[in-house]
N, C-alpha and C positions, 0 to 999 in steps of 0.2 A: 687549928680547930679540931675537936674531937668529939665522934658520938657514934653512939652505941650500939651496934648489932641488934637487930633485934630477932624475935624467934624463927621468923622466914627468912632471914641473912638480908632483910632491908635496911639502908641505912637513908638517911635523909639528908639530902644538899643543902648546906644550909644557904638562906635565901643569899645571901651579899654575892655569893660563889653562880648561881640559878641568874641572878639579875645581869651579872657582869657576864657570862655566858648567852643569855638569852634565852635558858630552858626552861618553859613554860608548864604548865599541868597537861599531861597528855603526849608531850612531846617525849622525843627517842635519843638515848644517848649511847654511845657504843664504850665496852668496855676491854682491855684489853693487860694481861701482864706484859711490866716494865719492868725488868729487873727481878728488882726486890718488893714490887709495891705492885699496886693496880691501879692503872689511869682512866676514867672519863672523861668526855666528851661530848658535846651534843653532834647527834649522830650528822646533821646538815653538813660539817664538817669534808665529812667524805662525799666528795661527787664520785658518781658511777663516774669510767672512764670510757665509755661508750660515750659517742660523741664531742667526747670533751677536746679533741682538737681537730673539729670539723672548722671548713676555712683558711686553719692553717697552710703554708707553703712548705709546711712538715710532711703535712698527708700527702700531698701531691711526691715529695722526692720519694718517698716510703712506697708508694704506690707501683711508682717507676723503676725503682730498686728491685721490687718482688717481680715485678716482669721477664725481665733483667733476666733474675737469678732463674725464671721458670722456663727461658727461653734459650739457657744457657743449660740446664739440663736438660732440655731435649735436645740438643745437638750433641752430645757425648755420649761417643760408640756405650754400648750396651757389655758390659762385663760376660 
């Protein structure tokens, strides 16, 4: 599919691309260079990573680990 710049550097999605995607009038896409090209997305895509592995039995060893390592510098003589 191909189309054409226009004078603000808009181009237009065309709809089959918008449908199969799910981006709506209003909605946010993020764009980014790949290479040789530039890629879109709709922006939903990206979860913030805040939060995103609350729950986990990740955050608990990660938690314990930094402990750990803050409890393990302050036991080492001072330079």
């Amino acid at each position: 599919m191909t189309r054409r710049v226009g004078p603000k550097g808009q181009v237009v999605i065309p709809k089959e691309l918008r449908e199969e995607l799910g981006i709506e009038p209003g909605g946010e896409v993020t764009f980014w260079l790949h290479g040789d090209h530039i890629a879109v997305r709709p922006a939903w895509h990206r979860r913030p990573l805040r939060g995103r592995f609350r729950g986990s039995p990740l955050v608990d060893e990660l938690a314990a680990e930094r402990s750990a390592d803050r409890t393990e510098d302050n036991l080492r003589p001072q330079a």
